[in-house]
NUVEXLUM-127098 format. One record per atom (N, C-alpha, C, CB): residue in one letter; x, y, z. Coordinates in steps of 0.02 Angstrom, whole numbers, padded with zeros to 5 digits, always signed. Glycine has a CB too. Layout:
REM residues N
AXYZ...
//
This chain:
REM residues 77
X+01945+05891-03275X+01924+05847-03223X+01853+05823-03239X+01927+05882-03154X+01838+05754-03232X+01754+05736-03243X+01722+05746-03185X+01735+05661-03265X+01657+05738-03201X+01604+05748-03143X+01582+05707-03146X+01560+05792-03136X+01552+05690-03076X+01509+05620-03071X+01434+05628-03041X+01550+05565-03017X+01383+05623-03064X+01314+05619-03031X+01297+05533-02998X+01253+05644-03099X+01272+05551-02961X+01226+05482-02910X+01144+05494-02907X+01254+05484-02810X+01136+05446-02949X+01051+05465-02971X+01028+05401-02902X+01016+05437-03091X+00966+05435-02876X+00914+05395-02826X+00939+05375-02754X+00892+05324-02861X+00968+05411-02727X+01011+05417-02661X+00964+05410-02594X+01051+05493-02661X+00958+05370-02575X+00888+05390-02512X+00890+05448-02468X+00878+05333-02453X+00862+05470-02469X+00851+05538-02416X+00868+05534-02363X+00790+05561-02403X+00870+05475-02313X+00909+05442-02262X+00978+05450-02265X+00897+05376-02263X+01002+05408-02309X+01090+05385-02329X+01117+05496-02347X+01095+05299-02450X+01078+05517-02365X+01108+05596-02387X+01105+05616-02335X+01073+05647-02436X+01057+05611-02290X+01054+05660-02234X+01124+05639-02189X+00974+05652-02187X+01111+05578-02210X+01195+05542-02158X+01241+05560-02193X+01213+05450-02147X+01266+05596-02276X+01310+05593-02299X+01324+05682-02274X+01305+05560-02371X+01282+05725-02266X+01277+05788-02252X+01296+05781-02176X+01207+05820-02271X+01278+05737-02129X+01303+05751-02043X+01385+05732-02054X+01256+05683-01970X+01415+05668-02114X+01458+05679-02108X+01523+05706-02130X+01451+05656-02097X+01495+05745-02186X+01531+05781-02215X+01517+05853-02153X+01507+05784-02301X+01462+05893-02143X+01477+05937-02088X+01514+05935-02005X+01422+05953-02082X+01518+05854-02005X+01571+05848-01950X+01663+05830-01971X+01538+05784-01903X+01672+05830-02047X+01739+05839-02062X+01733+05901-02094X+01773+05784-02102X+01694+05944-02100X+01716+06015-02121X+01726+05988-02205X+01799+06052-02072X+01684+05957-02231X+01693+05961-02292X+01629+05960-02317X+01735+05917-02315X+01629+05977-02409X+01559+05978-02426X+01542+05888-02435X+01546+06031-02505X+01468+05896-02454X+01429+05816-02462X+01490+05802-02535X+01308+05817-02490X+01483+05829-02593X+01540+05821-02652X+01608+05768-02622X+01575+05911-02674X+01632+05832-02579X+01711+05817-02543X+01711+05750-02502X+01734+05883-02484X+01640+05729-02441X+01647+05653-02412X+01645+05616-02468X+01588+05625-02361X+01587+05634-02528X+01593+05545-02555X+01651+05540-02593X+01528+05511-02609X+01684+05598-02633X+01749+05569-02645X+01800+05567-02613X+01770+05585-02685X+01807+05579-02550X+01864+05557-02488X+01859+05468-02491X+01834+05594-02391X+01777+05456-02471X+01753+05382-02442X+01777+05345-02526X+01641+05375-02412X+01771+05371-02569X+01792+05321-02645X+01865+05319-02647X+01766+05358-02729X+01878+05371-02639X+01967+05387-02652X+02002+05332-02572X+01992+05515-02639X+01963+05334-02526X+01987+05276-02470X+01985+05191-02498X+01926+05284-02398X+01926+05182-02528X+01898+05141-02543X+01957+05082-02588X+01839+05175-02574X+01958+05129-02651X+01995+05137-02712X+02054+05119-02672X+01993+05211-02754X+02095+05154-02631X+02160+05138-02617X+02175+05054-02581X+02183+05198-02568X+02120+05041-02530X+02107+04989-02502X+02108+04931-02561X+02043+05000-02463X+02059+04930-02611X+02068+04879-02654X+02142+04864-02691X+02019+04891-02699X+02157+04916-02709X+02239+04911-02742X+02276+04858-02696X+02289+04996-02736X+02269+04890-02611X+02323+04856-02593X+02300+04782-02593X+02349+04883-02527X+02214+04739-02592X+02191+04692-02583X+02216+04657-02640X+02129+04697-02570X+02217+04692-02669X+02234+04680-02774X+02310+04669-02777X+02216+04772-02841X+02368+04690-02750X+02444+04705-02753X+02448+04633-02701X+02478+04798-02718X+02405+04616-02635X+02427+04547-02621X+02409+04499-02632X+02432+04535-02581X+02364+04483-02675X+02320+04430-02698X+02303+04394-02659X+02337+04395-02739X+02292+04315-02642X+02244+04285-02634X+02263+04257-02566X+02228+04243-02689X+02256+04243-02515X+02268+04248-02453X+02335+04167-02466X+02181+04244-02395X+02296+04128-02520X+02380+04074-02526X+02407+04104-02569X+02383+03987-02552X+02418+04137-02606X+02457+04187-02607X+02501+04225-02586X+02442+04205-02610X+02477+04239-02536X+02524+04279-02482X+02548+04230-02446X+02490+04333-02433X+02527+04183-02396X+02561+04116-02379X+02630+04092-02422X+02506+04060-02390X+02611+04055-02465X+02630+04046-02529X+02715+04084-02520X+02568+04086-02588X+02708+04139-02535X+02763+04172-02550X+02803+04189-02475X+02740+04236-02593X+02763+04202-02412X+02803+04205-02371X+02846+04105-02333X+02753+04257-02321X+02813+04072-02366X+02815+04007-02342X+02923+04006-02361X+02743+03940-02400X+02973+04005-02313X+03018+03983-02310X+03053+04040-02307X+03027+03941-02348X+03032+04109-02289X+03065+04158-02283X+03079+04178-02228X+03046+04195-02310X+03075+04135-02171X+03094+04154-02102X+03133+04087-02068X+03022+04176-02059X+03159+04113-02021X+03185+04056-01978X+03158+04035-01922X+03240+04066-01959X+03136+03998-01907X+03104+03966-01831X+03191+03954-01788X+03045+03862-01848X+03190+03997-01749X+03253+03988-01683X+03247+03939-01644X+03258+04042-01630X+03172+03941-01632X+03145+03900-01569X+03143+03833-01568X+03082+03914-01553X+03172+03798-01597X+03196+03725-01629X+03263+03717-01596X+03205+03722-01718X+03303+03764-01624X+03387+03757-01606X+03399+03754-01547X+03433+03812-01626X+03442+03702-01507X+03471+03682-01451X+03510+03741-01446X+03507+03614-01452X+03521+03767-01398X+03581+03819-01372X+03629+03783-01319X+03547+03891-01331X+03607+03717-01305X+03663+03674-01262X+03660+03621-01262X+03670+03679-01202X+03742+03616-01272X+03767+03552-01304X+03770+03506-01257X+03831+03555-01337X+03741+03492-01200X+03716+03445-01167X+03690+03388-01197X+03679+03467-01134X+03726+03321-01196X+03709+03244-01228X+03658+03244-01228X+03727+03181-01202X+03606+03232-01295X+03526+03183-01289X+03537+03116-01236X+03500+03141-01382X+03494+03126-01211X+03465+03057-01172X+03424+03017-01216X+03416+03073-01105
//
């Protein structure tokens, strides 16, 4: 397994990484790779749908609009 160091961390941002790693019961180590390993997963899925026309794009003709269709055959005027 590798290890990772974080050189120049503000003393601020640690003290916040220590309140919140001691309010999930984990060490400072264990939050920042929870918050990367969250992170990391989030991009994949940003990455797996690409580009917002993209996603348009591909859903464009895959549904039916109902709300068009007459349900009674009552003559146009």
């Amino acid at each position: 397994m590798a290890n990772l160091q974080i050189k120049g961390v503000e003393e601020d941002f640690y003290e916040d990484l220590k309140r919140l790693a001691a309010a999930s019961h984990r060490s400072v180590s264990g939050t920042v790779l929870a918050a990367l390993e969250e992170y990391l997963a989030k991009q994949r899925k940003v990455e797996q749908a690409g580009s917002p026309a993209q996603v348009l794009l591909a859903l464009a003709g895959s549904w039916e609009d109902t709300r068009s269709r007459r349900t009674n055959s009552a003559p146009k005027r």
